[in-house]
C-alpha positions as a Python dict, from the first residue, in 0.01 Angstrom:
ca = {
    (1, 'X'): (0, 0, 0),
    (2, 'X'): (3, 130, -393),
    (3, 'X'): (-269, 27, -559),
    (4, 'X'): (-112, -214, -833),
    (5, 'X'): (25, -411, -513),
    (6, 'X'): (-286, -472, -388),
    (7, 'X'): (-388, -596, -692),
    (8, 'X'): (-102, -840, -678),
    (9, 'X'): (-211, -976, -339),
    (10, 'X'): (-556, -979, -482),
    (11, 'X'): (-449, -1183, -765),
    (12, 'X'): (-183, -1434, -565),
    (13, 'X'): (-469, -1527, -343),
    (14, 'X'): (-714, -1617, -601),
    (15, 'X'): (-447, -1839, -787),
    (16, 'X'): (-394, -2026, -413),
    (17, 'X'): (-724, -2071, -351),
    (18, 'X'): (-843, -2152, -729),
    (19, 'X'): (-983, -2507, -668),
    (20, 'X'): (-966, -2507, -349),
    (21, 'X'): (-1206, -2388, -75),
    (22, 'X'): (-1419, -2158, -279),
    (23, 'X'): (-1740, -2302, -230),
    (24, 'X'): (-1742, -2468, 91),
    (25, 'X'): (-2150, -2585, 42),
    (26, 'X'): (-2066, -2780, -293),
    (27, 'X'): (-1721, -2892, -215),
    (28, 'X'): (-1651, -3248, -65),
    (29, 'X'): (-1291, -3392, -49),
    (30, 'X'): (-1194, -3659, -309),
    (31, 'X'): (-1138, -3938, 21),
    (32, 'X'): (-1135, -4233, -182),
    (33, 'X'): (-1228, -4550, -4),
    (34, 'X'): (-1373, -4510, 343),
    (35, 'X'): (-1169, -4608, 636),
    (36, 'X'): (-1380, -4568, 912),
    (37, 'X'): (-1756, -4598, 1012),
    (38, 'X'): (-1787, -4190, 1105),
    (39, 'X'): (-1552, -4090, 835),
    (40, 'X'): (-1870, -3955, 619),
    (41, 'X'): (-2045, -3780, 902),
    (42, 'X'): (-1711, -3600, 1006),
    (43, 'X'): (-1684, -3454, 647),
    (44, 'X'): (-2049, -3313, 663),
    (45, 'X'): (-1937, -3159, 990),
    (46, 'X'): (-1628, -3018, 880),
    (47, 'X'): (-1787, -2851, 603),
    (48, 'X'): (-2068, -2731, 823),
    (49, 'X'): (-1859, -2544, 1017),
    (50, 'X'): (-1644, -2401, 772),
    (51, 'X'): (-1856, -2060, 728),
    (52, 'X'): (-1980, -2096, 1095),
    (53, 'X'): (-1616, -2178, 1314),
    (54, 'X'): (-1334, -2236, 1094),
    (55, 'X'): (-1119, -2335, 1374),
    (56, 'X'): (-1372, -2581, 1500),
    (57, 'X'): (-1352, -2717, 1109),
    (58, 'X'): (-960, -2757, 1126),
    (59, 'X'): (-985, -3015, 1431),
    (60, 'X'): (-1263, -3187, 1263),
    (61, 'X'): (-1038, -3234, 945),
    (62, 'X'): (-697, -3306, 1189),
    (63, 'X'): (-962, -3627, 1355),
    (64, 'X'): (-1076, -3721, 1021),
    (65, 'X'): (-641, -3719, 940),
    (66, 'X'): (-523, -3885, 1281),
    (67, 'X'): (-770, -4166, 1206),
    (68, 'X'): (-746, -4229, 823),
    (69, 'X'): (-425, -4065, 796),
    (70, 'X'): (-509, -3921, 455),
    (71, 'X'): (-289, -3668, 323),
    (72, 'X'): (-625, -3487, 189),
    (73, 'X'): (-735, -3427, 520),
    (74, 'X'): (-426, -3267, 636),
    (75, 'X'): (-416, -3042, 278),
    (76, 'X'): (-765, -2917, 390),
    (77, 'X'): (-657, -2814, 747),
    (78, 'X'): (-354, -2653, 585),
    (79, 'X'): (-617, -2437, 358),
    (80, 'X'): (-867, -2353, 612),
    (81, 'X'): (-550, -2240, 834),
    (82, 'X'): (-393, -2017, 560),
    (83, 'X'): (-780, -1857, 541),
    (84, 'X'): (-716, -1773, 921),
    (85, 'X'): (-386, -1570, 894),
    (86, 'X'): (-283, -1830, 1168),
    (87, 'X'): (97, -1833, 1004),
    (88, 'X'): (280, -2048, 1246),
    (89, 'X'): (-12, -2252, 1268),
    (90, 'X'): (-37, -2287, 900),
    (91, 'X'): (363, -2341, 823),
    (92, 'X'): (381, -2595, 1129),
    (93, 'X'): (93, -2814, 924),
    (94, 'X'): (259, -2779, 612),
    (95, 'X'): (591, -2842, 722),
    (96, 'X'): (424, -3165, 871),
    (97, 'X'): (256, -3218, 525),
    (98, 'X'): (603, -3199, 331),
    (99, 'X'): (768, -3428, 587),
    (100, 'X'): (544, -3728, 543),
    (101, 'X'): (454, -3694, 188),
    (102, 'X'): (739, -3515, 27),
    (103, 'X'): (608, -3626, -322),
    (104, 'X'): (305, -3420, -292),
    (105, 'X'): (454, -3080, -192),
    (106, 'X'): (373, -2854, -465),
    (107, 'X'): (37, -2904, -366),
    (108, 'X'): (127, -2655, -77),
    (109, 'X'): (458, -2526, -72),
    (110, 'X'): (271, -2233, -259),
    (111, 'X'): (63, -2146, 85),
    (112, 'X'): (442, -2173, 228),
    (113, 'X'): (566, -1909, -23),
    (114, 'X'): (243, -1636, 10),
    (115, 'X'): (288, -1638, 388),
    (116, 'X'): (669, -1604, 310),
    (117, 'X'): (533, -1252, 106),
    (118, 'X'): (312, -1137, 371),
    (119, 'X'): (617, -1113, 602),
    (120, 'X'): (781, -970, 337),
    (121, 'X'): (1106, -1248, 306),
    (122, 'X'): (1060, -1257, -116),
    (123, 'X'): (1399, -1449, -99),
    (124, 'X'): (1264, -1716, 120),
    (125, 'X'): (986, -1737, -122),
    (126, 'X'): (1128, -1769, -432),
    (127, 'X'): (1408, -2013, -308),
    (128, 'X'): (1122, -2255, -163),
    (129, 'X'): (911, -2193, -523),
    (130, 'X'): (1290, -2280, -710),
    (131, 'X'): (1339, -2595, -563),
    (132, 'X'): (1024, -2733, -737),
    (133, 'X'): (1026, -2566, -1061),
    (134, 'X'): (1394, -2710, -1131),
    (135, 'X'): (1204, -3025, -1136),
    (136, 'X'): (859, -2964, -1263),
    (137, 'X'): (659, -2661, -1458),
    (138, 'X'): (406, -2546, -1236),
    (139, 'X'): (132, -2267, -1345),
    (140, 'X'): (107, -2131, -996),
    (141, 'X'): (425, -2120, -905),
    (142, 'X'): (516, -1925, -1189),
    (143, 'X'): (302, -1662, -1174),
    (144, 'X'): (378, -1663, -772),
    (145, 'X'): (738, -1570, -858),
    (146, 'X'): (638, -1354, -1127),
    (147, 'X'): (440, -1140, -859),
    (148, 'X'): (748, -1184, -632),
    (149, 'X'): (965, -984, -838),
    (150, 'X'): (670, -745, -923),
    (151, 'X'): (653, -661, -604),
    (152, 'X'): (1035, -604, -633),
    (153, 'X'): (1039, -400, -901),
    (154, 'X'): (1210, -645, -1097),
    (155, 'X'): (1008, -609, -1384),
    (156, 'X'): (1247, -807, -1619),
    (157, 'X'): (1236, -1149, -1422),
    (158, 'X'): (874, -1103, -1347),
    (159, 'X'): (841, -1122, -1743),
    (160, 'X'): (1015, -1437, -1801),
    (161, 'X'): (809, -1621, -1530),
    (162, 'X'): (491, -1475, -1679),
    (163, 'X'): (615, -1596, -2015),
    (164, 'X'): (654, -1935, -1854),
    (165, 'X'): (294, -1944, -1721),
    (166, 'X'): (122, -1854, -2108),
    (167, 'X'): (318, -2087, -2256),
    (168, 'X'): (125, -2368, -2010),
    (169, 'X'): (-206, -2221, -2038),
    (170, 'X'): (-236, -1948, -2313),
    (171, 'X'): (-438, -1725, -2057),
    (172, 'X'): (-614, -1394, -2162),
    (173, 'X'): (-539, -1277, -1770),
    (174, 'X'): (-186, -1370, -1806),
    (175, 'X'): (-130, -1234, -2115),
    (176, 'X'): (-316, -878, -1970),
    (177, 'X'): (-53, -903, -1712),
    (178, 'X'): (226, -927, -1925),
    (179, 'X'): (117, -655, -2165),
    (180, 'X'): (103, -383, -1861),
    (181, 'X'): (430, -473, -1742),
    (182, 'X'): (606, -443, -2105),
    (183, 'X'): (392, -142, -2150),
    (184, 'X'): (349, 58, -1804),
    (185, 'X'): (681, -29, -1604),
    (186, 'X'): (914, -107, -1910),
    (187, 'X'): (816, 110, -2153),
    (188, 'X'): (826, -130, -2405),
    (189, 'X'): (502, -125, -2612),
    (190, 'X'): (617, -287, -2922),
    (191, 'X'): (657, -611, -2699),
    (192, 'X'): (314, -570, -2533),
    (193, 'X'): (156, -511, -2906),
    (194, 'X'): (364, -835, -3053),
    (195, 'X'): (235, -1024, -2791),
    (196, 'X'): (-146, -912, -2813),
    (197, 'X'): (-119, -929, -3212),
    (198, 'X'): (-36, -1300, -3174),
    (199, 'X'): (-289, -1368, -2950),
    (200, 'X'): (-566, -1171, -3098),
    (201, 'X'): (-483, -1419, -3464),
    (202, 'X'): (-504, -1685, -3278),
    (203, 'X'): (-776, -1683, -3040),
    (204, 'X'): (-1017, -1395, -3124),
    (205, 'X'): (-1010, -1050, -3028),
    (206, 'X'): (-1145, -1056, -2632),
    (207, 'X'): (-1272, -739, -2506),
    (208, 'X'): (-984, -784, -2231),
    (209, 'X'): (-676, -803, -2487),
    (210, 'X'): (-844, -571, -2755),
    (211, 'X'): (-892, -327, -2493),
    (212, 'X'): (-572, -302, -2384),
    (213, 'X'): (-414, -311, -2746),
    (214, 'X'): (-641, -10, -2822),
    (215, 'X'): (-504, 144, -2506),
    (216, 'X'): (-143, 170, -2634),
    (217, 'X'): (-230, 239, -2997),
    (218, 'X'): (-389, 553, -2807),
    (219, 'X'): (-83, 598, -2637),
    (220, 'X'): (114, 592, -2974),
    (221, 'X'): (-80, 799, -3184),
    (222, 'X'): (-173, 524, -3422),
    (223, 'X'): (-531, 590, -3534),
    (224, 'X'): (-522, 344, -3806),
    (225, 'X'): (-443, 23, -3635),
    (226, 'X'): (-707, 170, -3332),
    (227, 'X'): (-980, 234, -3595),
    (228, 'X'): (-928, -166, -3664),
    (229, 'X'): (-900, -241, -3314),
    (230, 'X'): (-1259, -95, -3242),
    (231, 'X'): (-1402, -225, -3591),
    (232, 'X'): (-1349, -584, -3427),
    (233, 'X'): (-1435, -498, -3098),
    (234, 'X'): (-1789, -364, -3236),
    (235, 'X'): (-1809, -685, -3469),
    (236, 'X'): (-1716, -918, -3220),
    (237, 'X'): (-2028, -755, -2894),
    (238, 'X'): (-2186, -526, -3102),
    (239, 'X'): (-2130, -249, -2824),
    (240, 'X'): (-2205, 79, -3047),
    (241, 'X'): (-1963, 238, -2836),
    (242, 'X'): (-1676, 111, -3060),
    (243, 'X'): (-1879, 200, -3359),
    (244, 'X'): (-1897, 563, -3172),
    (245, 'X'): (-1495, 564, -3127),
    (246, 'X'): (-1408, 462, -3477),
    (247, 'X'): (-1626, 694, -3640),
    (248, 'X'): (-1471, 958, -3404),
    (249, 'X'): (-1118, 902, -3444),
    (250, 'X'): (-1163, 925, -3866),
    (251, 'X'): (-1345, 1273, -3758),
    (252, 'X'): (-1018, 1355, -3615),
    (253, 'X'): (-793, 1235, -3931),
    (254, 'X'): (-1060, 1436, -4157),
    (255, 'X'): (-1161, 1121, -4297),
    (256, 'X'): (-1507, 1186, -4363),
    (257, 'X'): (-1606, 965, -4606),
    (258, 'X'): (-1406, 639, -4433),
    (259, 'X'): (-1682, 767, -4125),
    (260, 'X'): (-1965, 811, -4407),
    (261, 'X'): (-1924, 480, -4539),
    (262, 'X'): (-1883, 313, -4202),
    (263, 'X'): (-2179, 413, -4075),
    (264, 'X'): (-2434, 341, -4371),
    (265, 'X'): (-2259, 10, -4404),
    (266, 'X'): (-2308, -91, -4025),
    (267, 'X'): (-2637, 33, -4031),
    (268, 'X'): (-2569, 308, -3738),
    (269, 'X'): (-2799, 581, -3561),
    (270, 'X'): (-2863, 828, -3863),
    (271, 'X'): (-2811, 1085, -3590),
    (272, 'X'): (-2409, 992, -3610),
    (273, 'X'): (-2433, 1082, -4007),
    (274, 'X'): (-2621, 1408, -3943),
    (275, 'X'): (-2351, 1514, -3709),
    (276, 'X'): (-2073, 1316, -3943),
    (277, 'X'): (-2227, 1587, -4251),
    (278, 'X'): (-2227, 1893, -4043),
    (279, 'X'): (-1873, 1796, -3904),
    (280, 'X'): (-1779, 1847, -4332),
    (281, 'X'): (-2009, 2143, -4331),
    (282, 'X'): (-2266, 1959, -4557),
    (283, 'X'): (-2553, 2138, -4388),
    (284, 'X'): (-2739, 2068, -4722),
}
């Protein structure tokens, strides 16, 4: 498998199990009101097994559902299932889920759709994720077609779906994503560098964003907006290694005293101006 798909399975699972199941010692179902006498022990037991006999977990969490009958405690079977790679299993409970509480089937038609990708039937997938985005915007879901048509090679689609998810939740990762697909598969940079541009004047210049702005500058030949992409990246963590890289690229364009006057007024390693002075052959 190439390595930017497994990065795409990496990054599905992590958005299906993001609230979910990812602490299994500090995480306790929201029941509500207690129905029956053992209903609190059974919990405790269900999440006690959960590291130690996951399948031993799901039948605890199918009693705790036969007897209270709620929809929670069949949700949490249908996770702990899907953690299993037991497909059928898993698609049975959430086809059981959908059927008796239709209303609530976002909340897994998206463990539907990944298991749909594993086998490889993307149409299946994105026709199940459809059906609820004509009716509601969904963060998940639109990253999980996004990284359906990735995995296509439909680069174009996977945009718009991406664009959909940062205009919900104006996400750093997100954004990252977008940028290498209008960069590395579509060859547009101008997009990627709009997009991180925005971002940057609006939320700060994040190691993550700036780092991959500086990367296509690179690309591009443009030392003068990468100079000021390192300046803030060395204002914002003070990681001399961006100090380093913008003294070095004015080396490059023979702009020794933009590097002179850099380093005095930063304060840098004196060593840097020695070699910055013997670089313009002022041995003196």
């Amino acid at each position: 498998m190439c390595w930017y798909c497994r990065v795409i399975i990496a990054t599905i699972i992590s958005i299906l199990f993001t609230g979910c199941v990812v602490n299994q010692q500090t995480y306790t179902p929201p029941i509500g009101k207690k129905v029956f006498q053992q209903e609190d022990k059974l919990i405790v037991e269900a999440l006690f097994y959960s590291d130690k006999n996951i399948s031993k977990s799901i039948k605890i969490f199918d009693n705790l559902y036969q007897k209270s009958k709620k929809p929670i405690y069949l949700k949490e079977q249908i996770i702990y299932s899907f953690s299993t790679n037991e497909n059928n299993q898993t698609l049975n409970l959430i086809d059981k889920f959908i059927k008796n509480y239709p209303k609530q089937k976002e909340e897994v038609i998206k463990y539907k759709a990944f298991i749909y990708i594993k086998k490889k039937q993307y149409q299946k997938a994105i026709s199940l994720i459809q059906e609820i985005l004509k009716s509601k915007r969904n963060l998940d879901l639109y990253r999980l077609m996004a990284y359906i048509y990735i995995l296509e090679k439909k680069y174009n689609l996977a945009i718009n779906y991406l664009k959909s998810a940062y205009s919900i939740n104006h996400s750093e990762k997100i954004l990252a994503e977008m940028g290498d697909l209008f960069f590395k598969h579509l060859k547009r940079p101008n997009e990627a560098i709009s997009y991180y541009q925005t971002h940057i004047r609006l939320y700060g210049c994040s190691e993550l964003i700036c780092k991959r702005l500086a990367t296509i500058y690179r690309f591009l030949y443009d030392n003068e907006n990468l100079i000021e992409i390192y300046k803030k990246l060395y204002k914002n963590s003070g990681n001399p290694e961006y100090a380093r890289k913008v003294v070095f690229i004015y080396l490059i364009d023979k702009k020794y005293q933009e590097a002179i006057r850099f380093v005095k007024k930063n304060q840098l390693d004196k060593n840097l101006l020695i070699f910055i002075y013997k670089k313009k052959f002022e041995y003196k």
